[in-house]
Structure formats: C-alpha cells, structure tokens
SESE-711302 format. One record per residue: x, y, z of N, C-alpha, C, O, CB in turn. Coordinates in steps of 0.02 Angstrom, whole numbers, plus 50000, padded with zeros to 5 digits. Each point is the difference from the previous one (the first is absolute). Glycine has a CB too. Layout:
{atom {X,Y,Z},{X,Y,Z},{X,Y,Z},{X,Y,Z},{X,Y,Z}}
...
# end
This chain:
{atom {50301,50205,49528},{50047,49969,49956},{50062,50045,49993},{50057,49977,50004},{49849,49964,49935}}
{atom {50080,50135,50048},{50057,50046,50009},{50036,49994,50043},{50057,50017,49985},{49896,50044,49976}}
{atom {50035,49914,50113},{50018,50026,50065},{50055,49908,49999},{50061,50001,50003},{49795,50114,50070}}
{atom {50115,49835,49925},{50030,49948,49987},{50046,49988,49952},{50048,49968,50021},{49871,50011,50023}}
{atom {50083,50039,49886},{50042,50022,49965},{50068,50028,50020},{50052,49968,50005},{49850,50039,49947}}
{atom {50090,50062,50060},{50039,50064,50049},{50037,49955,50043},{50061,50000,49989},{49848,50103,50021}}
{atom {50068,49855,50040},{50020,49990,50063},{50048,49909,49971},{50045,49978,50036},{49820,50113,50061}}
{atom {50123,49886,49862},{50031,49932,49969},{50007,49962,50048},{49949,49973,50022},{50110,50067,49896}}
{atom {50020,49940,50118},{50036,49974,50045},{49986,50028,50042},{49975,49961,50040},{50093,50006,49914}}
{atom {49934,50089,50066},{50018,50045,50037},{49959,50020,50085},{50023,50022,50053},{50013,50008,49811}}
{atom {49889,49945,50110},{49946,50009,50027},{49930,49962,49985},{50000,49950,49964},{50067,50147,50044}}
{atom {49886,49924,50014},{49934,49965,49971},{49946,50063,50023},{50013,50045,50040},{50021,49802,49980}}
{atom {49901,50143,49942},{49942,50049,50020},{49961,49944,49990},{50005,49946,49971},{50015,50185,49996}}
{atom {49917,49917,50084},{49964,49956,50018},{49929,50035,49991},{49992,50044,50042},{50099,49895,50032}}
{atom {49847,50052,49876},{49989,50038,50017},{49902,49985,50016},{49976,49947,49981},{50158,50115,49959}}
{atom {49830,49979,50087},{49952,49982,50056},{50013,49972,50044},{49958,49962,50025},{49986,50039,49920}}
{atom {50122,50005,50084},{49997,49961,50065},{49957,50017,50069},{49997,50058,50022},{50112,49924,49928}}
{atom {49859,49963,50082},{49957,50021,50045},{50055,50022,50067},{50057,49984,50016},{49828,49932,49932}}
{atom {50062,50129,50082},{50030,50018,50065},{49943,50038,50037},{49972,50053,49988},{50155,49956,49967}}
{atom {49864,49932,50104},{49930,50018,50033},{49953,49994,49972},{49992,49951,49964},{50044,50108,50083}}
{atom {49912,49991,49959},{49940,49989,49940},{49997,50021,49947},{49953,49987,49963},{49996,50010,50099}}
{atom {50103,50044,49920},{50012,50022,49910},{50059,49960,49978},{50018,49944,50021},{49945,50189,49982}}
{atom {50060,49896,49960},{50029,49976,49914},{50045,50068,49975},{49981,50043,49961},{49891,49877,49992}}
{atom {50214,50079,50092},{50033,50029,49970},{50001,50001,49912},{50002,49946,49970},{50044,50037,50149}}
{atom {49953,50088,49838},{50022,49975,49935},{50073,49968,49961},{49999,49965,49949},{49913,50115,50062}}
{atom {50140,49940,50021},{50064,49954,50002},{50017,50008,50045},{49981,50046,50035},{50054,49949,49883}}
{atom {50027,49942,50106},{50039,50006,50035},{50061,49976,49973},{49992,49956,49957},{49929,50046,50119}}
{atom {50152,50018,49938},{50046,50018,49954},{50063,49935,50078},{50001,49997,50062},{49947,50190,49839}}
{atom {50074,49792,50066},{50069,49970,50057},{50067,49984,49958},{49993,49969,49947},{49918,49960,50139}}
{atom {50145,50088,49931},{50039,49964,49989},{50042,49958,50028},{49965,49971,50042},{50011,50093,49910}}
{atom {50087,49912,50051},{50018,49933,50002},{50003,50032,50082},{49982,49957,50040},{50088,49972,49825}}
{atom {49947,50128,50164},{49995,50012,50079},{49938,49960,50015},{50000,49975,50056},{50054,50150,49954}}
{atom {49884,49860,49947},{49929,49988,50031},{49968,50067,50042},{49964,49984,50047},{50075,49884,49966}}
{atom {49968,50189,49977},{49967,50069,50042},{49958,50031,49953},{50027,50042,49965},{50072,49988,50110}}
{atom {49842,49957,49916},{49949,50014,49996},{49995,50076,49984},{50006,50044,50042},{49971,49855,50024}}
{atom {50010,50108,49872},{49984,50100,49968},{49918,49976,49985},{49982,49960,49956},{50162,50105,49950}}
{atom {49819,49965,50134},{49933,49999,49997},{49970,50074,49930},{50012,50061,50002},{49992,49879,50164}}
{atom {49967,50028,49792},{49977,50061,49957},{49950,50006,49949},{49995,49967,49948},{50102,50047,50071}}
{atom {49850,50051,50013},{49929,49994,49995},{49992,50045,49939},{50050,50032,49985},{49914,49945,50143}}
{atom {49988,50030,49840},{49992,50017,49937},{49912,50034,49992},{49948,49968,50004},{50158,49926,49958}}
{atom {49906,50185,50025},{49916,50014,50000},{50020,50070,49941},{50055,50021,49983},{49876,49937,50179}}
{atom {50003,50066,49819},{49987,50032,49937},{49958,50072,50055},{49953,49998,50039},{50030,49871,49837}}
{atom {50062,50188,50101},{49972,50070,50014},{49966,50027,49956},{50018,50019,49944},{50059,49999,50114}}
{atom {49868,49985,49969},{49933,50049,49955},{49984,50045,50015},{49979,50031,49952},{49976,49907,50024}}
{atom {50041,50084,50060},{49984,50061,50051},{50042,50011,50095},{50037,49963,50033},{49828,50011,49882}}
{atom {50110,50082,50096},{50046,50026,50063},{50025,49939,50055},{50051,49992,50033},{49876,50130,49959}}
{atom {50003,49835,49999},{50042,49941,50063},{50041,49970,50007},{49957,49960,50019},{49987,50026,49993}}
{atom {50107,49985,49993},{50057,49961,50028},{49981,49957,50010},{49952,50008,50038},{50101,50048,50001}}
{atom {49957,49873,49943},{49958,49924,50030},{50048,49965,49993},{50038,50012,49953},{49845,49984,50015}}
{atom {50130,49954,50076},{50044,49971,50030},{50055,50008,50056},{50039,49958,50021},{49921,50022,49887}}
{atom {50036,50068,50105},{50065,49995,50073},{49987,49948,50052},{50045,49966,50025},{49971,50163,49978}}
{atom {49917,49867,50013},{49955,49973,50079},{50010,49938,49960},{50048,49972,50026},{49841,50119,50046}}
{atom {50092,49879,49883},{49997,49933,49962},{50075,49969,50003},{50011,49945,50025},{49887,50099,49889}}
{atom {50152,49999,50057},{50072,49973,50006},{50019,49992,50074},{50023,49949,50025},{50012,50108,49865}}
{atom {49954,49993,50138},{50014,50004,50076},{49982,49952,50033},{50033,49986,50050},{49959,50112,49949}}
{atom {49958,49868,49985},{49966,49934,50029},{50033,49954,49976},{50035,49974,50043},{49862,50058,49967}}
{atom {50107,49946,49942},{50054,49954,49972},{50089,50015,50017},{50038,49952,49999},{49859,50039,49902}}
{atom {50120,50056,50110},{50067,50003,50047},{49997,49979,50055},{50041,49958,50019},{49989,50122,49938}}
{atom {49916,49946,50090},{50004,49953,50063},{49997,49933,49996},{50037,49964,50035},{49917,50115,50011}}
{atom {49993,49895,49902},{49992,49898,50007},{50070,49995,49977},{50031,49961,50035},{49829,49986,49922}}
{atom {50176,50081,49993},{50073,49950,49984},{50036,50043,50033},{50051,50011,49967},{49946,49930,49917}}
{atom {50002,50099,50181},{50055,50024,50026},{50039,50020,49977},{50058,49987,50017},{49925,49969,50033}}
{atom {50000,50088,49899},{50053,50044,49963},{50010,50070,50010},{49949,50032,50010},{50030,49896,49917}}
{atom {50077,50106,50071},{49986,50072,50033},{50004,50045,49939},{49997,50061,50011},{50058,49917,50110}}
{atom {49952,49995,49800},{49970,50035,49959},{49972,49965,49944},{50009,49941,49984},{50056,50139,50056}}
{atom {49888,49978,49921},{49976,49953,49933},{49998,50071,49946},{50022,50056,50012},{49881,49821,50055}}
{atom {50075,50106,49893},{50012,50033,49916},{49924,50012,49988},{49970,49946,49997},{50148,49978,49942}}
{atom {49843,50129,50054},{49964,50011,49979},{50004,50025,49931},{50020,50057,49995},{49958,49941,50109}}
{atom {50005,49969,49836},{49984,50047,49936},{49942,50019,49974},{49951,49964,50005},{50129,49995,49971}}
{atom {49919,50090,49996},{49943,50033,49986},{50002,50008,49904},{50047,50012,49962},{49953,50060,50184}}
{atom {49970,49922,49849},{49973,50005,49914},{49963,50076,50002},{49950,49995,50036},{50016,49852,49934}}
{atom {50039,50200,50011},{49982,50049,49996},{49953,50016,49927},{50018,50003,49942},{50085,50013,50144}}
{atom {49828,49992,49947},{49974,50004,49920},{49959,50062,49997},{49960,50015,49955},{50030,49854,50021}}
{atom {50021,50159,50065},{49950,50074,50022},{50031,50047,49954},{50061,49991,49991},{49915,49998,50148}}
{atom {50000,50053,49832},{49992,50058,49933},{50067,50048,50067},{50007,50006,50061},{49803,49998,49847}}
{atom {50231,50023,50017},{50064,50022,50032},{49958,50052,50058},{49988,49998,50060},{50118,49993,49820}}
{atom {49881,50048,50074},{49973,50056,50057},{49957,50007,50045},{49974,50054,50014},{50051,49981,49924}}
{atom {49960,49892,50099},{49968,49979,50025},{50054,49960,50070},{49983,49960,50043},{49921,50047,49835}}
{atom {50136,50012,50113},{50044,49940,50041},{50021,50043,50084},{50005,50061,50004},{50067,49872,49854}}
{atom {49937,50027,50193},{50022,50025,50057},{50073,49960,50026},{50012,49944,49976},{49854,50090,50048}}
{atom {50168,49989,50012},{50066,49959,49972},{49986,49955,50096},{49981,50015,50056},{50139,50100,49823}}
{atom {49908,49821,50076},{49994,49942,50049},{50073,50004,50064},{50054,50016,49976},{49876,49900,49904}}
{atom {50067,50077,50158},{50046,50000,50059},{50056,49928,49959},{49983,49948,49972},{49907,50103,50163}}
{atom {50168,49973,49878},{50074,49946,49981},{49991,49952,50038},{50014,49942,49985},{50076,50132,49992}}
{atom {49879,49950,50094},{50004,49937,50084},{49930,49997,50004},{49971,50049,49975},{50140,49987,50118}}
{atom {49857,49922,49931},{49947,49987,50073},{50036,49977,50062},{50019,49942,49999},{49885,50017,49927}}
{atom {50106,50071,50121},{50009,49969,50061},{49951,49968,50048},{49968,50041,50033},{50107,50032,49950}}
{atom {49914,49872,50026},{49946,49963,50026},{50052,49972,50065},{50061,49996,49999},{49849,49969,49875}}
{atom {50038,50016,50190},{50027,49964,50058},{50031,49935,49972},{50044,49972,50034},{49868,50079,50051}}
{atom {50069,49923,49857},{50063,49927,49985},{50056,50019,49960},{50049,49963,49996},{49863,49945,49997}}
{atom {50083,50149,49973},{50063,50007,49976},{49985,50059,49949},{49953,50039,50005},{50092,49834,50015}}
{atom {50008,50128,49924},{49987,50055,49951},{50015,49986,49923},{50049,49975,49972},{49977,50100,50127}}
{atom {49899,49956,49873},{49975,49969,49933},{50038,50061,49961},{49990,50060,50005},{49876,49871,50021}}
{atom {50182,50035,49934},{50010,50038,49935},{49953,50010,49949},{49956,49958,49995},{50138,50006,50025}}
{atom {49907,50105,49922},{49978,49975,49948},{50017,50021,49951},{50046,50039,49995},{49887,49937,50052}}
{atom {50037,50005,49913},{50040,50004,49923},{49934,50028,49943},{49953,49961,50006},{50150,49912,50022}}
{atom {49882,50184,49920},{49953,50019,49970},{50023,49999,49939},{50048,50033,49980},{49904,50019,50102}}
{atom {50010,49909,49883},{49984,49995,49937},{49953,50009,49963},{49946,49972,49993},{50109,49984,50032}}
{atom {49990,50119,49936},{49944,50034,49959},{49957,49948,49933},{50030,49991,49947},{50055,50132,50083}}
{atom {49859,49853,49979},{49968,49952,49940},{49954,50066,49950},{49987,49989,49941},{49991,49868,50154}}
{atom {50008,50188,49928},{49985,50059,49933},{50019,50069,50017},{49976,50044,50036},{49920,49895,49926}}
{atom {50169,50055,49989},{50048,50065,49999},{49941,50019,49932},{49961,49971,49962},{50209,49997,50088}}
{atom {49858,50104,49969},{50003,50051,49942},{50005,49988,49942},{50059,49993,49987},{49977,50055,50073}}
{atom {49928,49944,49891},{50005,49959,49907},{50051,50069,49994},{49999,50047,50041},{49848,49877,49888}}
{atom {50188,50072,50022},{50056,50026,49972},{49978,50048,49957},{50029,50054,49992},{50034,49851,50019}}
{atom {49872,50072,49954},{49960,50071,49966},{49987,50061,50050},{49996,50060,49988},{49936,49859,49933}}
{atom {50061,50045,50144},{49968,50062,50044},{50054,50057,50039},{49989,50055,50025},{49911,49850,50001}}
{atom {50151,50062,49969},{50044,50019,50043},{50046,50086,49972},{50013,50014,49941},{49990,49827,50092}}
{atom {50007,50184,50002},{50018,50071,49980},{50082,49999,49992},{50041,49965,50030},{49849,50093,50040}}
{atom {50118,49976,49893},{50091,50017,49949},{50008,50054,50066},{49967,50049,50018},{50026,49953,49796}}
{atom {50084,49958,50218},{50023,50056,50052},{50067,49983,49979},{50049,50029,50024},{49863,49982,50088}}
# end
C-alpha cells in the first residue's frame, strides 16, 4: 500500500508477482513499463539469503538488475556487513540494509 501510494500516477507495484516457479515480493514499473524487480528477506545470523533466488528471477524477466532488501534483525554486535552488489551471470543485485534492532538509547554510550 506504501509502495502504491508513493508511486500514485506515476507508476504501479506489484506485488507477489510470479516468475517461473517462485513469487517475486514486488515489482515496481513506471509509465516507461521497465520492470525494478525487488526481493525482501530478514538477517538473523551470518548467512546472506537471497542473491541465487533474485538472480533467478532476473533471468525469467530478463532484467539485468534487481533490489535486494534486507531487514536486519541480528543483535548489533553480532552483525557482518552485507556486500552493496551481488554480481550474478544475469546481472547485478543491489542492496539496501535495514537496521530493525538498533541500539535502545538507554544502552548506548555518551561520546
């Protein structure tokens, strides 16, 4: 509803759209019609999940990039820092990290 909102006239999202045998989580177009493919997963620990998943879905819509975001929920000092790119043979996945549990404000140190 945010993303449709945001986009008014301008554009449309779309979102679970199928492609192949999965289910992009949006897909973003505007009035060009060019397709911003963009997948959405939650970091808990050291693994990375999703590049191979988006990457597959860039090849079915022939796109040579897509938007990976990440929800970041792993304990600060716990975190490994995520790559800006994936370069995959269909193209190259941006991404974007969003911290979902910062530092409470009680905890945080006076510098």
């Amino acid at each position: 509803m945010f993303a449709r909102t945001k986009l008014a006239a301008r554009g449309s999202a779309i979102r679970e759209a199928v492609s192949g045998i999965g289910f992009v989580d949006v897909l973003v177009t505007f009035s060009s019609g060019l397709l911003h493919l963009i997948e959405f997963k939650i970091l808990k620990g050291k693994e990375i999940l999703g590049p191979a998943q988006l990457a597959t879905y860039m090849n079915h819509k022939q796109r040579p990039e897509g938007w990976l975001v990440f929800f970041d929920a792993r304990k600060p000092n716990g975190r490994h820092p995520v790559p800006a790119t994936f370069k995959r043979p269909s193209g190259t996945i941006r991404t974007v990290v969003i911290d979902i549990n910062p530092v409470p404000p009680s905890k945080r140190s006076e510098t």
